[in-house]
Residue frames as a rotation matrix with the C-alpha (Angstrom) as fourth column:
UNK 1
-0.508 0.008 -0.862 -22.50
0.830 -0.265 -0.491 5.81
-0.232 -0.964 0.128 72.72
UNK 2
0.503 0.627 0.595 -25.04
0.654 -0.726 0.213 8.37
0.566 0.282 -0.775 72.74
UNK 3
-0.662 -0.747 0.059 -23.52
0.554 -0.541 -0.633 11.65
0.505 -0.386 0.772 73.83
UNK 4
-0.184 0.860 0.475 -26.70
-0.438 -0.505 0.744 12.97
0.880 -0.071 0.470 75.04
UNK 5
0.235 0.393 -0.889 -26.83
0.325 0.830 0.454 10.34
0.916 -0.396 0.067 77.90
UNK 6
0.224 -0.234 0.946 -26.66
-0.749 -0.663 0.013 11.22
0.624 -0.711 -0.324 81.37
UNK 7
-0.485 -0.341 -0.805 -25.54
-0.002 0.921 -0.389 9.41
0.874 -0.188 -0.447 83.95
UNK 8
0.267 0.948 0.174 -27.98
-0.465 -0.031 0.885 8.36
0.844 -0.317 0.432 86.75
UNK 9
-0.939 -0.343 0.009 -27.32
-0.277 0.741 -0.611 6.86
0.203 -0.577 -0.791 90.40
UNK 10
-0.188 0.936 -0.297 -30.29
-0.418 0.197 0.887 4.96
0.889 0.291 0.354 90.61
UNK 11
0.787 0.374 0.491 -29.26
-0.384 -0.327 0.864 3.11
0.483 -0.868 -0.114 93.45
UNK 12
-0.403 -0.906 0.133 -26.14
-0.810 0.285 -0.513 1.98
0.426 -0.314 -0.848 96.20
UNK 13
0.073 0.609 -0.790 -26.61
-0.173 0.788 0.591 -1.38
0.982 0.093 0.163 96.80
UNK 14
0.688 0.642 0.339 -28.15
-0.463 0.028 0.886 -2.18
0.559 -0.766 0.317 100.31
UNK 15
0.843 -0.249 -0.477 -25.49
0.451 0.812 0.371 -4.21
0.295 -0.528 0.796 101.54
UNK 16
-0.446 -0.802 0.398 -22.36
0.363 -0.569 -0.738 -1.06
0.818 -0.185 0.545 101.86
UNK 17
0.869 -0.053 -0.493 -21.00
0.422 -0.443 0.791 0.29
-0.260 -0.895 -0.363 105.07
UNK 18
-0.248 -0.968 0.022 -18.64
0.837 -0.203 0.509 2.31
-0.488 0.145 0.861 105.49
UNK 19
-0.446 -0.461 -0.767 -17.45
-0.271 -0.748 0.607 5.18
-0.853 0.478 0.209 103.13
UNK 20
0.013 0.050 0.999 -18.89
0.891 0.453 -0.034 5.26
-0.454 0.890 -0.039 99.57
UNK 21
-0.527 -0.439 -0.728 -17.57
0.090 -0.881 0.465 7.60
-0.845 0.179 0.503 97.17
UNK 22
0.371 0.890 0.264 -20.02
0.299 0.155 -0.942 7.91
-0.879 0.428 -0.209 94.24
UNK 23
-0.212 -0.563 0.799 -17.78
0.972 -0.035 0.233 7.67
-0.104 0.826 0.554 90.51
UNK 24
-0.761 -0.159 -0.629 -16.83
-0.414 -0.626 0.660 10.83
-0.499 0.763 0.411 88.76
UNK 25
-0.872 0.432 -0.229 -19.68
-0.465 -0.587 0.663 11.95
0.152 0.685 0.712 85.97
UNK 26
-0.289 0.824 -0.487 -23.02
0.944 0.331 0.001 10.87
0.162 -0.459 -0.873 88.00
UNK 27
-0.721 0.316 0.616 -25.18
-0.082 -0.922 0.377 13.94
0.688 0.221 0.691 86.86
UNK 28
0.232 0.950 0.211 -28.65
-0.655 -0.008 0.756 12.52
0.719 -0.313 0.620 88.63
UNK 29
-0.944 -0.248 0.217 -28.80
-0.327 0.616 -0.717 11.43
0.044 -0.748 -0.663 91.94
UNK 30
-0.464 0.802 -0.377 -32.47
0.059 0.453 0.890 8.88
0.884 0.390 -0.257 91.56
UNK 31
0.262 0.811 0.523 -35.11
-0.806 -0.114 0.580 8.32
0.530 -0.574 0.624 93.84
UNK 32
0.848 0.003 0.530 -34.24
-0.507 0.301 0.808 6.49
-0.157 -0.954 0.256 96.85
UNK 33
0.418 -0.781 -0.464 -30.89
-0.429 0.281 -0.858 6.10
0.801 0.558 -0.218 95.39
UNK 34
-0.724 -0.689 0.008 -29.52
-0.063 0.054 -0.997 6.41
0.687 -0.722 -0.083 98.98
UNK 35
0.465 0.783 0.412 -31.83
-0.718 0.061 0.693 4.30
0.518 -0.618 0.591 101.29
UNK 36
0.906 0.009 0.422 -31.65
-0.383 0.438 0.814 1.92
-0.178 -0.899 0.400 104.45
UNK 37
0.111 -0.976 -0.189 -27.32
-0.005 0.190 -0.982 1.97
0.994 0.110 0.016 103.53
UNK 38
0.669 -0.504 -0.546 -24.96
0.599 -0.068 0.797 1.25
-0.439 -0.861 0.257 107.07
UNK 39
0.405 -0.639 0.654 -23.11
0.692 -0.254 -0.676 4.25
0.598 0.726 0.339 105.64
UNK 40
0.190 -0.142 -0.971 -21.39
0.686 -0.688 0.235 6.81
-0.702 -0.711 -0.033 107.95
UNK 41
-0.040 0.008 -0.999 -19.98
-0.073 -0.997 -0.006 8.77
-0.997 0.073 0.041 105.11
UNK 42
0.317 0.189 0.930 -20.82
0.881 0.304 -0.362 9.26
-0.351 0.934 -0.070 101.21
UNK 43
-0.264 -0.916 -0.302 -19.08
0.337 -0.381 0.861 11.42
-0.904 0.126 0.409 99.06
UNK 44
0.711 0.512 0.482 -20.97
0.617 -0.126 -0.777 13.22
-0.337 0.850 -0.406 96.15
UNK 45
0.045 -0.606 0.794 -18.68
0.986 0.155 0.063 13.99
-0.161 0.780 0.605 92.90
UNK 46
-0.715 -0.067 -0.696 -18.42
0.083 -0.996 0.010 17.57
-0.694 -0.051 0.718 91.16
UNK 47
-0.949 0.313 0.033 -20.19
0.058 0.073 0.996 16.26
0.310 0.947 -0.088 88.31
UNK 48
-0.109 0.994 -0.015 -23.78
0.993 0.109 -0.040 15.77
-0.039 -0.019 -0.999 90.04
UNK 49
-0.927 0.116 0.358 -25.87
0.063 -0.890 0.451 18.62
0.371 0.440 0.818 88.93
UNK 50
-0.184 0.959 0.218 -29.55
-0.867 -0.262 0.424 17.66
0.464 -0.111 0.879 90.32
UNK 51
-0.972 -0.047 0.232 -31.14
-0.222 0.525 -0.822 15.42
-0.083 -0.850 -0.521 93.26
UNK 52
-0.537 0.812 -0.229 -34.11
0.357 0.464 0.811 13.67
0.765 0.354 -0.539 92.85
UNK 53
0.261 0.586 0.767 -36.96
-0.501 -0.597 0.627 14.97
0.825 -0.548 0.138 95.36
UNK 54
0.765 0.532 0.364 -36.74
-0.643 0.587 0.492 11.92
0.048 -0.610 0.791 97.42
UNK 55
0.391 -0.499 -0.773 -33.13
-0.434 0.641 -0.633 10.44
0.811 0.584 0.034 97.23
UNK 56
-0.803 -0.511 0.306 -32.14
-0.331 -0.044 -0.943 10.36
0.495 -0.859 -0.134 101.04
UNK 57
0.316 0.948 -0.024 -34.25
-0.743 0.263 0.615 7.75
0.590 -0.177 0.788 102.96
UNK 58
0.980 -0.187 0.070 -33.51
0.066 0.635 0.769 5.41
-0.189 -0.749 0.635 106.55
UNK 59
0.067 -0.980 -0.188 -29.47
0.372 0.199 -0.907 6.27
0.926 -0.009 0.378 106.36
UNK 60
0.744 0.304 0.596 -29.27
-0.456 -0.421 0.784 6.47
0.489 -0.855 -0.175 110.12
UNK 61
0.476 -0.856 -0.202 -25.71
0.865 0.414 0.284 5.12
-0.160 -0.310 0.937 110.31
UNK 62
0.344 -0.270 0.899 -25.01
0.535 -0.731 -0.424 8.69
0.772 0.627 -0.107 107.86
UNK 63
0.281 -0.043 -0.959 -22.45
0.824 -0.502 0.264 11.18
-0.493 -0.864 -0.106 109.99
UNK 64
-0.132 -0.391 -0.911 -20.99
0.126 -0.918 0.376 12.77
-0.983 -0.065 0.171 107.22
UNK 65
0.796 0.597 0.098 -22.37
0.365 -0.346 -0.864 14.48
-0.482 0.724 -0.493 103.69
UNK 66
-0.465 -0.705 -0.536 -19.25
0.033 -0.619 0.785 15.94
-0.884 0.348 0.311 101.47
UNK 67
0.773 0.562 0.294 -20.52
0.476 -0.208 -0.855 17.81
-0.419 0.801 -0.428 98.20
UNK 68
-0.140 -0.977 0.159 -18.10
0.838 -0.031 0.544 18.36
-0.527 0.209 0.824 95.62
UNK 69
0.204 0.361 0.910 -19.92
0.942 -0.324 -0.083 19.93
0.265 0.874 -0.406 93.39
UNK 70
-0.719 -0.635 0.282 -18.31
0.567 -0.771 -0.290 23.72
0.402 -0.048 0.914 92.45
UNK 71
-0.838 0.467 0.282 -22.04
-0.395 -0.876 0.277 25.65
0.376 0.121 0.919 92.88
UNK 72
-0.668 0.556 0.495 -25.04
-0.520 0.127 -0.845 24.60
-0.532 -0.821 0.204 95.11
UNK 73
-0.934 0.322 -0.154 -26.61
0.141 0.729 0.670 21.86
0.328 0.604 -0.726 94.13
UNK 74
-0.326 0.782 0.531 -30.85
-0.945 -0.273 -0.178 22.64
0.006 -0.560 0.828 95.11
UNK 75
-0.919 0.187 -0.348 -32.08
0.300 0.904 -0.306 19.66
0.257 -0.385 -0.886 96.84
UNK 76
-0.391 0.920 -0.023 -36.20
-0.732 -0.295 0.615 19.74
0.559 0.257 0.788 97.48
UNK 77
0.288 0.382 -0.878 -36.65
0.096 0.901 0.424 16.42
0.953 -0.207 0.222 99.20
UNK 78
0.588 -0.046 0.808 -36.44
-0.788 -0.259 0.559 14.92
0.183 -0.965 -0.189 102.56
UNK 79
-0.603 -0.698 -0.387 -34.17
-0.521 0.711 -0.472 13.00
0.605 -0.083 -0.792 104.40
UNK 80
0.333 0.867 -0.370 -36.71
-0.510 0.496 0.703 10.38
0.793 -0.045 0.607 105.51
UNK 81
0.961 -0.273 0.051 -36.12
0.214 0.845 0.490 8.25
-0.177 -0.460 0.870 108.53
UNK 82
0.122 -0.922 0.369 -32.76
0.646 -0.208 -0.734 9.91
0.754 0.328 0.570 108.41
UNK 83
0.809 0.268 -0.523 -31.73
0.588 -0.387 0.711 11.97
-0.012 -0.882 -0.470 111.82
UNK 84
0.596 -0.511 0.620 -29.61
0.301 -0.574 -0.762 15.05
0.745 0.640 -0.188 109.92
UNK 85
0.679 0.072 0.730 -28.85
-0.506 -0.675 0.537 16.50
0.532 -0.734 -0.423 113.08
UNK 86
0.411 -0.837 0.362 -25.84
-0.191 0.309 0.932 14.22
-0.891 -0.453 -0.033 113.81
UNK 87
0.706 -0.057 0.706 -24.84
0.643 0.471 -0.604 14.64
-0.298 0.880 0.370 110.17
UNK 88
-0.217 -0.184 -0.959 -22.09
0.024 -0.983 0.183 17.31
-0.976 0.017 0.218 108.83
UNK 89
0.939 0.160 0.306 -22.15
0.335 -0.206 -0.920 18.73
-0.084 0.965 -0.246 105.53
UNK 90
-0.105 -0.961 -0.257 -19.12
0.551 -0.271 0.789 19.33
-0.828 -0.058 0.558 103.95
UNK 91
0.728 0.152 0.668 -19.13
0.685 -0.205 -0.699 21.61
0.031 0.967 -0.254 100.85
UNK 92
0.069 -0.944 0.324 -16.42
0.972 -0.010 -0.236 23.38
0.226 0.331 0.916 99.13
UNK 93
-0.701 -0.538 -0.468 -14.34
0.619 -0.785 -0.025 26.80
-0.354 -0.307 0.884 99.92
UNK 94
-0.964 0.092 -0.248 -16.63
-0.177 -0.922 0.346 29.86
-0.197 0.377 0.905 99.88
UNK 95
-0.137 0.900 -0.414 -20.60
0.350 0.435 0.829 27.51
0.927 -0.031 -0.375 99.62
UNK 96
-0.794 -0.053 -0.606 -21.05
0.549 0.365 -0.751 27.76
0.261 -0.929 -0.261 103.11
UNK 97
-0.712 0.601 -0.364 -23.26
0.084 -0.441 -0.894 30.38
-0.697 -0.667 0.263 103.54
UNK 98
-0.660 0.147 -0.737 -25.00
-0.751 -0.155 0.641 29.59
-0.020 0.977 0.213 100.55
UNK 99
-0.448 0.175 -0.877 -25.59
-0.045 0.975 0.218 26.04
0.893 0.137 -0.429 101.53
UNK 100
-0.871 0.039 -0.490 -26.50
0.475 -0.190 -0.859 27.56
-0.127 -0.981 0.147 105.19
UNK 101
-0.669 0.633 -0.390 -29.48
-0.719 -0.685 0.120 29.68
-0.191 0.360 0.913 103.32
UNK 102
-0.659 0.433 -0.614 -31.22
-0.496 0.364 0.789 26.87
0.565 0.824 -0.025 101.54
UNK 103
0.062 0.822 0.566 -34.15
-0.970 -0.084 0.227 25.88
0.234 -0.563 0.792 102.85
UNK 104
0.979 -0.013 -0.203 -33.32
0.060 0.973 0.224 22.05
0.194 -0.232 0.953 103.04
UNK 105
-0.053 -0.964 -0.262 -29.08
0.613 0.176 -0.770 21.77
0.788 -0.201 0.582 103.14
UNK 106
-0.342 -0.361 0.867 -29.58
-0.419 -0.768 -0.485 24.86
0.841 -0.529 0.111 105.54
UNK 107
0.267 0.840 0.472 -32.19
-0.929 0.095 0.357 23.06
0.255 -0.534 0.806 108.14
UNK 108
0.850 0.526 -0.027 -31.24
-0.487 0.805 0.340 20.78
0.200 -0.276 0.940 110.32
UNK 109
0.572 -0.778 -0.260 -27.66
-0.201 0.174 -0.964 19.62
0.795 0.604 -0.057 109.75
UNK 110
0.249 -0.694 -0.675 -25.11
0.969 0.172 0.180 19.25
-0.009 -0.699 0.715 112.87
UNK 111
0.264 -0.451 -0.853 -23.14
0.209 -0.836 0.507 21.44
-0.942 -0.312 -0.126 110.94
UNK 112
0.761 -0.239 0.603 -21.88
0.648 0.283 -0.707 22.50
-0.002 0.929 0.370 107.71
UNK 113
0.261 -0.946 -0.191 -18.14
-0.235 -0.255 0.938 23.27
-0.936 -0.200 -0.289 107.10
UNK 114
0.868 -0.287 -0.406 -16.28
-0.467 -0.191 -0.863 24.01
0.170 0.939 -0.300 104.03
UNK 115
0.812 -0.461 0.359 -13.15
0.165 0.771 0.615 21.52
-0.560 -0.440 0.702 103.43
C-alpha cells in the first residue's frame, strides 16, 4: 500500500436513488463524480478536502447537500443541469456564514443550515 495514495470518488454509479453516504477517507471528489444520480440526498465525509471544478452535473432529484467536513471545503465549479435552489446545504456548527460568503456554496442554495 502506498501511503501517499489518495483516495478519489471518481464516480456514483448511475443507477442510486435515494440517500448515498460517500465512505469515510474520500479526499477528491472527481469530475462528474456526481452526475444524472435519482438522489435526493448525499452525504459528503469529513475526510474530503477538495472538489473537482466540475463534479455536480443533472442531479435534479438532489434536495439535500450535508458537508462534514470540519473547515470549508472551496468548490469552483457548477452545478450543471442541477436546480440548487430547492437544495439545502447542511454544514457543520459555526460554517454557516462562511459557507454563506463563498461565491459558489453561498449562491443560490434554498438554504444553508448548520446541523
Amino acid at each position: 500500500v502506498n501511503e501517499n495514495a489518495k483516495s478519489v470518488l471518481v464516480w456514483i454509479p448511475e443507477h442510486k436513488s435515494g440517500e448515498y453516504i460517500i465512505p469515510d477517507g474520500v479526499e477528491y471528489i472527481g469530475e462528474d463524480a456526481i452526475r444524472n444520480l435519482n438522489l435526493s440526498k448525499i452525504t459528503f465525509p469529513s475526510s474530503v478536502i477538495s472538489f473537482n471544478i466540475n463534479s455536480f452535473r443533472y442531479c435534479n432529484q438532489l434536495v439535500e447537500i450535508t458537508l462534514k467536513m470540519p473547515k470549508l471545503v472551496d468548490y469552483r465549479g457548477t452545478f450543471f443541469g442541477t436546480d440548487i435552489s430547492k437544495i439545502t446545504l447542511r454544514v457543520p456548527p459555526g460554517l454557516k456564514a462562511e459557507y454563506e460568503a463563498h461565491p459558489k456554496w453561498g449562491s443560490g442554495f434554498k438554504e444553508i443550515v448548520e446541523f
